[in-house]
N, CA, C and O atoms as a MOPAC input file, in Angstrom:
PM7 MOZYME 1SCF
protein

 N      1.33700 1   -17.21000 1    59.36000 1
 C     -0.07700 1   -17.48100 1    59.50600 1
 C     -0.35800 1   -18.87700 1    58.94900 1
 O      0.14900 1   -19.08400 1    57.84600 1
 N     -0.96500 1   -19.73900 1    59.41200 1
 C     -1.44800 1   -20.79900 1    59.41100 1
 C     -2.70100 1   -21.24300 1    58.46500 1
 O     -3.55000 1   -20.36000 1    58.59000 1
 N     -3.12700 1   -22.17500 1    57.63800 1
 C     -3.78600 1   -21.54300 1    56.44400 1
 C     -5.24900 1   -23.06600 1    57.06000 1
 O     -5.57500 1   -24.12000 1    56.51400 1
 N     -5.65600 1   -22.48600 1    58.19400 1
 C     -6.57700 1   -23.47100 1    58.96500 1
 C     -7.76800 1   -22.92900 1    59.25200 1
 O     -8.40100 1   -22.18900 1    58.50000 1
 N     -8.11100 1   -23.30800 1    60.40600 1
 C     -9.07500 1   -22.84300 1    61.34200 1
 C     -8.86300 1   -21.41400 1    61.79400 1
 O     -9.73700 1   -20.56200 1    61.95200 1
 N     -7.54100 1   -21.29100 1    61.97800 1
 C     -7.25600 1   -19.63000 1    62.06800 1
 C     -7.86900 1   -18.83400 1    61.57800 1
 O     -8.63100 1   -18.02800 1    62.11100 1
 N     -7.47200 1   -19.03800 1    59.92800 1
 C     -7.67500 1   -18.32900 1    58.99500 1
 C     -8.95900 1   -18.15500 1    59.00200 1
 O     -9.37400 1   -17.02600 1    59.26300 1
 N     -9.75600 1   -19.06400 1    58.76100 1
 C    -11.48900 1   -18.95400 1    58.81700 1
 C    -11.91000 1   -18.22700 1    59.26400 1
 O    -12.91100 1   -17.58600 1    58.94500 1
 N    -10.88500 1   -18.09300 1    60.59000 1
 C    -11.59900 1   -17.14400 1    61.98800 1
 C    -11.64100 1   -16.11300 1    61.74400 1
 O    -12.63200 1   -15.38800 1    61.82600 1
 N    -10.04600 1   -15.68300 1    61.21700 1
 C     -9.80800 1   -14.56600 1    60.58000 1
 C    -10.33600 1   -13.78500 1    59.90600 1
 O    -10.77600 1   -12.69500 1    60.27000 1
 N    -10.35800 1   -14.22400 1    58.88100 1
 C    -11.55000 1   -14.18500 1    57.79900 1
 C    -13.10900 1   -13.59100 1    58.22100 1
 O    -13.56300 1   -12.63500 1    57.59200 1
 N    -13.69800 1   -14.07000 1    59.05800 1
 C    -15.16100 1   -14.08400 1    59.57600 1
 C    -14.70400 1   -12.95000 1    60.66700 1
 O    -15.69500 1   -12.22000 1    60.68700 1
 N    -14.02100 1   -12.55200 1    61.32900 1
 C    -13.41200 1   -11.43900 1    61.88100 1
 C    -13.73100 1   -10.48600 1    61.43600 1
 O    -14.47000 1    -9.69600 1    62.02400 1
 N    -13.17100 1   -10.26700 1    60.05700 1
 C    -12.34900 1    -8.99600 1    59.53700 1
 C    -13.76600 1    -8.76600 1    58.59400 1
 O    -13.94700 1    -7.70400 1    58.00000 1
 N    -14.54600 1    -9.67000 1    58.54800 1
 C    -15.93500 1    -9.43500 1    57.59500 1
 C    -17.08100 1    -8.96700 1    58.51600 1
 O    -17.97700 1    -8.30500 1    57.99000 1
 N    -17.14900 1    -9.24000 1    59.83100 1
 C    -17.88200 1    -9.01600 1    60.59200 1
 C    -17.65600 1    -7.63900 1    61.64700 1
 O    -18.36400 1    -7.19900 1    62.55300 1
 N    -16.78500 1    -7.34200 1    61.27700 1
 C    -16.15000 1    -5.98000 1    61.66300 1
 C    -16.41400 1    -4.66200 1    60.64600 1
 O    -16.60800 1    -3.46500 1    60.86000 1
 N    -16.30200 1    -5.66700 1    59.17000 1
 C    -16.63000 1    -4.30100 1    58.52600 1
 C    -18.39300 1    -4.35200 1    58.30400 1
 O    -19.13200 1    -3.44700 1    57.91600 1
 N    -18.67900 1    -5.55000 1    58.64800 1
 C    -20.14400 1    -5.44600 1    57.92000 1
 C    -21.00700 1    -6.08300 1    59.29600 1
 O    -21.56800 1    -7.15500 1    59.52500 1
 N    -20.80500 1    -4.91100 1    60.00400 1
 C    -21.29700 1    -5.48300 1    61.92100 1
 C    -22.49500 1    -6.29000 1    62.13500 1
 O    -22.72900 1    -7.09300 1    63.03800 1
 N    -23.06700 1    -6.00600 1    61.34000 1
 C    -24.80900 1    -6.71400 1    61.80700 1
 C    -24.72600 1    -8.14400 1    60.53200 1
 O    -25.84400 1    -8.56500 1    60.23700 1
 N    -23.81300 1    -8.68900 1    59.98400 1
 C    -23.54300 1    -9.60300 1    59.48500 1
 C    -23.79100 1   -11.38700 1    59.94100 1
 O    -23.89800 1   -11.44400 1    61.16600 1
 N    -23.89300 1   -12.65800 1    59.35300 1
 C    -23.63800 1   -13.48100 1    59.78100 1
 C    -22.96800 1   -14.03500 1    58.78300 1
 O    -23.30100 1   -13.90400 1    57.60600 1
 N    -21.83900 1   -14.78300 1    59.23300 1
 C    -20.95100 1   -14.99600 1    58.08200 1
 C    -20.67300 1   -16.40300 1    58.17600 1
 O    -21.18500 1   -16.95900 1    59.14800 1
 N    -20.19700 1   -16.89300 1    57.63900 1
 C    -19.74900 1   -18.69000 1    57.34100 1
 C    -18.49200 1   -18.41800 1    56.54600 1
 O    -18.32600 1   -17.52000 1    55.72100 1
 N    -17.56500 1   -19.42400 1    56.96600 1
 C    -16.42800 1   -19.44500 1    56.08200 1
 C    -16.13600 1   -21.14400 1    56.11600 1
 O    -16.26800 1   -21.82400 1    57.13400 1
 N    -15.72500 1   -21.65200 1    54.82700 1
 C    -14.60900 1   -22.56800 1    54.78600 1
 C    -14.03700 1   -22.75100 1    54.31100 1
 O    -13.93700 1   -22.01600 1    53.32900 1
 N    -13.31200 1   -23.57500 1    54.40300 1
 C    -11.49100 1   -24.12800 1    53.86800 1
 C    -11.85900 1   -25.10700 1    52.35700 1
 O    -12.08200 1   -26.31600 1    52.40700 1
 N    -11.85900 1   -24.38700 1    51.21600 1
 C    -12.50200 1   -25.33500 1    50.18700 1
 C    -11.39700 1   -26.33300 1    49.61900 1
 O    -11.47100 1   -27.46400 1    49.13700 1
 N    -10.19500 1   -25.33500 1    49.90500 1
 C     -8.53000 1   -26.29900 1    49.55000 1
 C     -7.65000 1   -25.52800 1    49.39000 1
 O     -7.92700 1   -24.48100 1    48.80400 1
 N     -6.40800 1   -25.73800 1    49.80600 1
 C     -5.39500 1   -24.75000 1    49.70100 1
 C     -5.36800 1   -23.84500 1    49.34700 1
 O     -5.18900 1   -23.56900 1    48.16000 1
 N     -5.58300 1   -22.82700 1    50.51200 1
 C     -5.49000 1   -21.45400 1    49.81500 1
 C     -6.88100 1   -20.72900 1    49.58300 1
 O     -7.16800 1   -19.55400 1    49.81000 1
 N     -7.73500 1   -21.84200 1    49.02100 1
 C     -9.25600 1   -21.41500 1    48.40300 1
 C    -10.22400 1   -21.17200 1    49.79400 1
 O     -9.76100 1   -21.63300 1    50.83800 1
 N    -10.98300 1   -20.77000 1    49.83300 1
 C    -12.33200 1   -20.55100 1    50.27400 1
 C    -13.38200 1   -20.26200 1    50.17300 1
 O    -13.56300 1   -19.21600 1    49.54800 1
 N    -14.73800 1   -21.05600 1    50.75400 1
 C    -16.01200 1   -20.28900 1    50.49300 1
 C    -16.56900 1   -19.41100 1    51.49800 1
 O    -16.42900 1   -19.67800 1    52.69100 1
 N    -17.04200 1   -18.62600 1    51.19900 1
 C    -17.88100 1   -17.56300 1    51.98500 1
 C    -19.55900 1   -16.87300 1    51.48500 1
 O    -19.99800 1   -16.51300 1    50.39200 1
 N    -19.99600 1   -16.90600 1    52.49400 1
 C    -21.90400 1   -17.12500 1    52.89900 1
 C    -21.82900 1   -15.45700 1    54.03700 1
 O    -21.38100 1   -15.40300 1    55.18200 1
 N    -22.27000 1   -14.59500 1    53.43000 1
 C    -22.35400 1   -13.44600 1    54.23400 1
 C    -23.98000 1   -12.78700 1    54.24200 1
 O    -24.37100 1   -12.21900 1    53.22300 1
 N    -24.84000 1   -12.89500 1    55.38300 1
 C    -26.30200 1   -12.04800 1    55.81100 1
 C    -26.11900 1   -11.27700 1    55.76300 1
 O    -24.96800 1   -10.92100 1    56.01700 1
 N    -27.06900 1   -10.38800 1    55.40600 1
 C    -27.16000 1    -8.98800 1    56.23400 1
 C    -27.80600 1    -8.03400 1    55.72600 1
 O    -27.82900 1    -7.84400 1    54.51000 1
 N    -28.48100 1    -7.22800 1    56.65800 1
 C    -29.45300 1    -6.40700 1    56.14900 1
 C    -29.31000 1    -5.08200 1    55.71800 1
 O    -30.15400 1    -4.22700 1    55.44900 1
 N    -27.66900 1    -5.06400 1    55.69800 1
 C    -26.66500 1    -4.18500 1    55.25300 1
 C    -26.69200 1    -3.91000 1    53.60400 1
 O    -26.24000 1    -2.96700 1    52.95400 1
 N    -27.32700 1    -4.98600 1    53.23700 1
 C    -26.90600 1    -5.31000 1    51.36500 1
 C    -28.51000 1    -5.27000 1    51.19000 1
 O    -28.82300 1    -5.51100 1    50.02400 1
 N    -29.39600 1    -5.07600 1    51.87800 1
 C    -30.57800 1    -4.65500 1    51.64800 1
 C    -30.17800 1    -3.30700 1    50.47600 1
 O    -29.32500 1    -2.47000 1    50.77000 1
 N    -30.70000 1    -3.28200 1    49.56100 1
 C    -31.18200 1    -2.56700 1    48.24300 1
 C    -29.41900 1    -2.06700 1    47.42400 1
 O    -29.29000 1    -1.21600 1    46.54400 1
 N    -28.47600 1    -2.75500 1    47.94700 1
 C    -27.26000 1    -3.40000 1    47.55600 1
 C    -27.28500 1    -4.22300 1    46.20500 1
 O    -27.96900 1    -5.24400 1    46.28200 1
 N    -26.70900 1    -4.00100 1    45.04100 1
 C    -26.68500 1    -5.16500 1    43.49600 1
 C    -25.74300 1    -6.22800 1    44.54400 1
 O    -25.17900 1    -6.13500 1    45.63400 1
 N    -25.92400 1    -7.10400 1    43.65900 1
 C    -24.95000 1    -8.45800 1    44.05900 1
 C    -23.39100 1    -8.08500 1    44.10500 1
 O    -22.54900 1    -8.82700 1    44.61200 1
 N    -23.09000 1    -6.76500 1    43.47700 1
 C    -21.71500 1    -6.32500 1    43.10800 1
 C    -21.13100 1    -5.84300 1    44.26700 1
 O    -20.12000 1    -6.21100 1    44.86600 1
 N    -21.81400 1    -5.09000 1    44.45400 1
 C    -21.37300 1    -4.27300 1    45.53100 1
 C    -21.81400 1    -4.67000 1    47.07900 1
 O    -21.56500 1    -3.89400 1    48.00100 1
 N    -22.52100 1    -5.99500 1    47.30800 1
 C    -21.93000 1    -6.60800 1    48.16700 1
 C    -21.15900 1    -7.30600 1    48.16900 1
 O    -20.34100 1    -7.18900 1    49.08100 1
 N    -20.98700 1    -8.29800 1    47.28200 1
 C    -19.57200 1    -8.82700 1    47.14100 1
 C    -17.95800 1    -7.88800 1    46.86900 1
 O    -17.01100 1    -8.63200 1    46.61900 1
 N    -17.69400 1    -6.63800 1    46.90100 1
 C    -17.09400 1    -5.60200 1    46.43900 1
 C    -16.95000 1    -5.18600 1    48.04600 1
 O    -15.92000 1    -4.54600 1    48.25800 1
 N    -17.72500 1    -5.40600 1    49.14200 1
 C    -17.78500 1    -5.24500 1    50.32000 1
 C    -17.23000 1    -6.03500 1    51.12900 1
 O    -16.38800 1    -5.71800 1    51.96900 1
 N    -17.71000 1    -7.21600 1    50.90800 1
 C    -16.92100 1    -8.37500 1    51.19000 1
 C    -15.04600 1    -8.18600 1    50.89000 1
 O    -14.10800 1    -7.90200 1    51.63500 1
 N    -15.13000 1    -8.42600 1    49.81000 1
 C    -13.71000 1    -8.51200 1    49.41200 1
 C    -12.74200 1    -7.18800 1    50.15200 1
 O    -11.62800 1    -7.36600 1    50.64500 1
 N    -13.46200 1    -5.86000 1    50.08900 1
 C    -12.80000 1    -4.89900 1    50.63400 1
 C    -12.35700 1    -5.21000 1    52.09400 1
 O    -11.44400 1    -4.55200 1    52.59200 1
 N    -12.91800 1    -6.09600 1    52.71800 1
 C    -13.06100 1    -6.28800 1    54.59700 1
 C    -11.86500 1    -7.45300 1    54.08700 1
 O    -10.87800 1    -7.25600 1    54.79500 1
 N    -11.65100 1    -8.37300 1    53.30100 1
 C     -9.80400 1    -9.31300 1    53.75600 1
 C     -9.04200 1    -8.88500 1    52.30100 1
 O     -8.16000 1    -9.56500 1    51.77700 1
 N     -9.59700 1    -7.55600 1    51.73900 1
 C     -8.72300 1    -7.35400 1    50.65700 1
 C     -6.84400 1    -7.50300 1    51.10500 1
 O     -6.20300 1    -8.17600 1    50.29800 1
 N     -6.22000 1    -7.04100 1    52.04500 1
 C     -5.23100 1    -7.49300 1    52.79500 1
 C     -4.41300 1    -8.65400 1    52.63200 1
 O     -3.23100 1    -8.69600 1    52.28800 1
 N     -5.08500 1    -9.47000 1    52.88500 1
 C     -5.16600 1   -11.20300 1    52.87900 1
 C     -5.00000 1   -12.03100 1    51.72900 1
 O     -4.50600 1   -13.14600 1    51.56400 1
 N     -5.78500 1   -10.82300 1    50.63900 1
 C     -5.18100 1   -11.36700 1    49.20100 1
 C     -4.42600 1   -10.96800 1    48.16700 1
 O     -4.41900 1   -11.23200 1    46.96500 1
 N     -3.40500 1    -9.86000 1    49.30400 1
 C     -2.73100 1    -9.01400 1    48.45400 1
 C     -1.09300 1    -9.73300 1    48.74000 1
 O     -0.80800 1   -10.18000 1    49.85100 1
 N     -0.23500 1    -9.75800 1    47.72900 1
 C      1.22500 1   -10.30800 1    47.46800 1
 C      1.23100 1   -11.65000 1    47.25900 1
 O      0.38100 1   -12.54000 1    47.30200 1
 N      2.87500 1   -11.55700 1    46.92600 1
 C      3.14700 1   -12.99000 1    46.52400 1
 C      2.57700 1   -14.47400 1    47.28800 1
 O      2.19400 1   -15.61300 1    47.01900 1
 N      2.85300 1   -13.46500 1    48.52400 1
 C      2.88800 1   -14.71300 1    49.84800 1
 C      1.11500 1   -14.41400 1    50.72600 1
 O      0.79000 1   -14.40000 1    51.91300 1
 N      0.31300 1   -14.21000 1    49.40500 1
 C     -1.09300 1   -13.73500 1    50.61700 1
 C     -1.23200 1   -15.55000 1    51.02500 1
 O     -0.78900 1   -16.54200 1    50.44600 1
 N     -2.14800 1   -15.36400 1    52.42100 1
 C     -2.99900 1   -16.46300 1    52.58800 1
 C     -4.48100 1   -16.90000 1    52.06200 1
 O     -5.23500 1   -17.85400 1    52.25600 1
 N     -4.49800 1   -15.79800 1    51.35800 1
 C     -6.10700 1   -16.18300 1    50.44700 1
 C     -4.93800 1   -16.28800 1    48.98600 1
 O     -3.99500 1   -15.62300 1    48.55700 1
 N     -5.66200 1   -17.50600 1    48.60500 1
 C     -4.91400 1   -17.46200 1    46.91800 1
 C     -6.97600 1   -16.76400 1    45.86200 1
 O     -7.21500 1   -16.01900 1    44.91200 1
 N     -7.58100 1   -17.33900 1    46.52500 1
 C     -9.38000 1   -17.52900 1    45.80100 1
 C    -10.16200 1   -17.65500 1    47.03900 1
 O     -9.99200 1   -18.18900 1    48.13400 1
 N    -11.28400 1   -16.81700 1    46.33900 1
 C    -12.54700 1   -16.76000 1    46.85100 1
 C    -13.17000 1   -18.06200 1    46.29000 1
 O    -14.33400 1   -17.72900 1    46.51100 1
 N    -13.27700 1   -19.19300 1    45.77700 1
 C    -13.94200 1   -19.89300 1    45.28900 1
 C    -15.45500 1   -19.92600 1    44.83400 1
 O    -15.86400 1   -20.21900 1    43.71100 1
 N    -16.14800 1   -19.59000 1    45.86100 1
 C    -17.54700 1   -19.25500 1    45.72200 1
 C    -18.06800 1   -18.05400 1    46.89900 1
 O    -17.51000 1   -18.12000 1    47.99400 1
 N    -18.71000 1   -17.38900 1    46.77500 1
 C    -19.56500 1   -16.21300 1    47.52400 1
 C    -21.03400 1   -15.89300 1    47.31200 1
 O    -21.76300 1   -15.47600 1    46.41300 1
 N    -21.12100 1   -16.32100 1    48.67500 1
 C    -22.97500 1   -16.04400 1    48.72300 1
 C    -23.28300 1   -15.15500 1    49.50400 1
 O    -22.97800 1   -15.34900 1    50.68100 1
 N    -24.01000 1   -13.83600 1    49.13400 1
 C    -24.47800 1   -13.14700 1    50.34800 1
 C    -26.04400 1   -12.89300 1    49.50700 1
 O    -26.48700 1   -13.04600 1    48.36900 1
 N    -26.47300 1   -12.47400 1    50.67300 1
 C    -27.80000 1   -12.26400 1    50.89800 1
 C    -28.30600 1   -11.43000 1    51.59900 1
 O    -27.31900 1   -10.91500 1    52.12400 1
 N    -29.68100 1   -10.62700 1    52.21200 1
 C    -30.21600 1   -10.22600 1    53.20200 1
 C    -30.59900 1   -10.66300 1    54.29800 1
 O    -30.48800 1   -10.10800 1    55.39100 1
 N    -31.50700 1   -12.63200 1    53.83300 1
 C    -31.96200 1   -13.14300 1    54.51400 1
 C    -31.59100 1   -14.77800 1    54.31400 1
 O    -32.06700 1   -15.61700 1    55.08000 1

């Protein structure tokens, strides 16, 4: 896997699949790192925890072993609106 534009895609994939009515943003902050910006009216009456706990569960995958392609989340923003 390729640690690019792919990945982003990837990424915004596998988040928008688990959290369907979502709008998501991803980028490449630096090797390995990324930021992520997730909507949704899903995290309506949601703590900040447990949407981000949501998030992470949808590329938990991605940041699991020696050799994942996520090394960091760098920053995470979600919201409703």
């Amino acid at each position: 896997m390729t640690f690019t534009s792919d990945l982003s895609d990837k990424i915004k994939q596998r988040i928008s699949s688990a959290i369907p009515d979502s709008e998501t943003v991803v980028r490449l902050a630096s090797d390995r790192h990324y930021e992520i910006s997730v909507i949704s009216e899903s995290f309506n009456n949601q703590s900040q925890v447990k949407q981000h706990q949501r998030v992470y569960a949808a590329i938990s995958d991605l940041m699991s072993g020696e050799n994942a392609p996520i090394h960091a989340i760098d920053r995470m923003l979600t919201s409703t609106s």
